[in-house]
Every structure is written in C-alpha cells, then in structure tokens.
N, C-alpha and C positions, 0 to 999 in steps of 0.2 A: 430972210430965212432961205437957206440954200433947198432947191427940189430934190424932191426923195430919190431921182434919179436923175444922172448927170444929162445938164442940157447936151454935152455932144451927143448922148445916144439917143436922145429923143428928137434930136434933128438928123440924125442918120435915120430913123425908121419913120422919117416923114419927110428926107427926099430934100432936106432946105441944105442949100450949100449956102448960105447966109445968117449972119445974126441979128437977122429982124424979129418981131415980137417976144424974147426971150421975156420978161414981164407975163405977158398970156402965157407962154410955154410952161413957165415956174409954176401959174397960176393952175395950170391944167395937170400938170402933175401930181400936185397936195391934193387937189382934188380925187384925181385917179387912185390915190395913195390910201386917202381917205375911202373911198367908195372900195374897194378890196380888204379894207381892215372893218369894214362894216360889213361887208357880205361874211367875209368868213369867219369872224367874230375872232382873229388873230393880230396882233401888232404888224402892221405892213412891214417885210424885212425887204430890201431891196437885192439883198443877194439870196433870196428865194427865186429863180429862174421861173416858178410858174406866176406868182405875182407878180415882176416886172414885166414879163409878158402881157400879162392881162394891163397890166398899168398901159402901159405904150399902146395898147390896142384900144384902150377908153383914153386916154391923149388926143390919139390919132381921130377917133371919132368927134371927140369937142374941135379940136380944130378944124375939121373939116367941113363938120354939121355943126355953124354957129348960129344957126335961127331955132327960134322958140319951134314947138311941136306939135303938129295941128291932127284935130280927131282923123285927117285922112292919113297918115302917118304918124303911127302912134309910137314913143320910144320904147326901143327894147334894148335891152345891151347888145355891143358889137358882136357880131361871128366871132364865136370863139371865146368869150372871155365865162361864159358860162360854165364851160368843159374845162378849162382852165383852172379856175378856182374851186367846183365842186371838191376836188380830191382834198382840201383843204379847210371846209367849211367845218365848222366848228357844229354839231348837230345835238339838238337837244330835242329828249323823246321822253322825257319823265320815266323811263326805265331806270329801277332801282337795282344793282345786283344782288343776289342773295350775299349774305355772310357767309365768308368759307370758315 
C-alpha cells in the first residue's frame, strides 16, 4: 500500500538524500495518517496542507525518537502538531440547536 504521502516529501523534510528505510518511512506515515484522522475525527486528506504538515512533523518525530518511552520522558506530540490540527478537530459538546 502506497503512503498517504509521497516518500520524496517525507525525505525532503527529514534531510535523507537516500533511499534507505523507505519500508519504516511508508510504515510511519500510515501511522501519522492515522493518528491525524483520529485526533480530528476527519478522513486524513493529504492535500489538506495543515494535515500533511502535522503528518510529517509526527513521521519526523517516530523516526527520530525510535525508543520506547520512559516515565522520565513522558510522550507528548511533536511542537506544533497540536496547533496544527485543532482548527480541524471535529468537536463534540452534546449541544443541541434549537429548531428555527
């Protein structure tokens, strides 16, 4: 299954002028893809410019940071992928609107 976003740009925005691990990269992106279609309870679109951002910036972090997570470093998402995605969170408040 091809990644939700094309490996050249996810090896442009992590610097590899090679095609080593493309397998992890693929792997890391579905993920990422995933993890943005669950936060913001929307279908991951890749030409959403604020989602592939946040995608690449949680890529960037599994690649980077590929050791398990210890109580002295607890996970949080990457800089930035919070402010990212909020505008896009799909938000439920049990607020009913009245009938017009």
């Amino acid at each position: 299954m091809p990644p939700p976003l094309p490996l050249a740009l996810i090896r442009a925005h992590l610097n590899l002028d090679d095609d080593r691990d493309s397998d992890l990269l693929t792997h890391y992106a579905h993920v990422a893809a995933q993890r943005v279609q669950a936060y913001t309870g929307q279908p991951f679109a890749p030409d959403n410019p604020l989602m592939a951002q946040a995608a690449l910036l949680l890529v960037a972090h599994q690649y980077e940071a590929r050791k398990a997570v210890s109580f002295a470093n607890g996970y949080r998402l990457p800089f930035g992928v919070h402010d990212l995605l909020s505008p896009l969170k799909d938000r439920i408040t049990g607020h009913q609107p009245e009938a017009a």
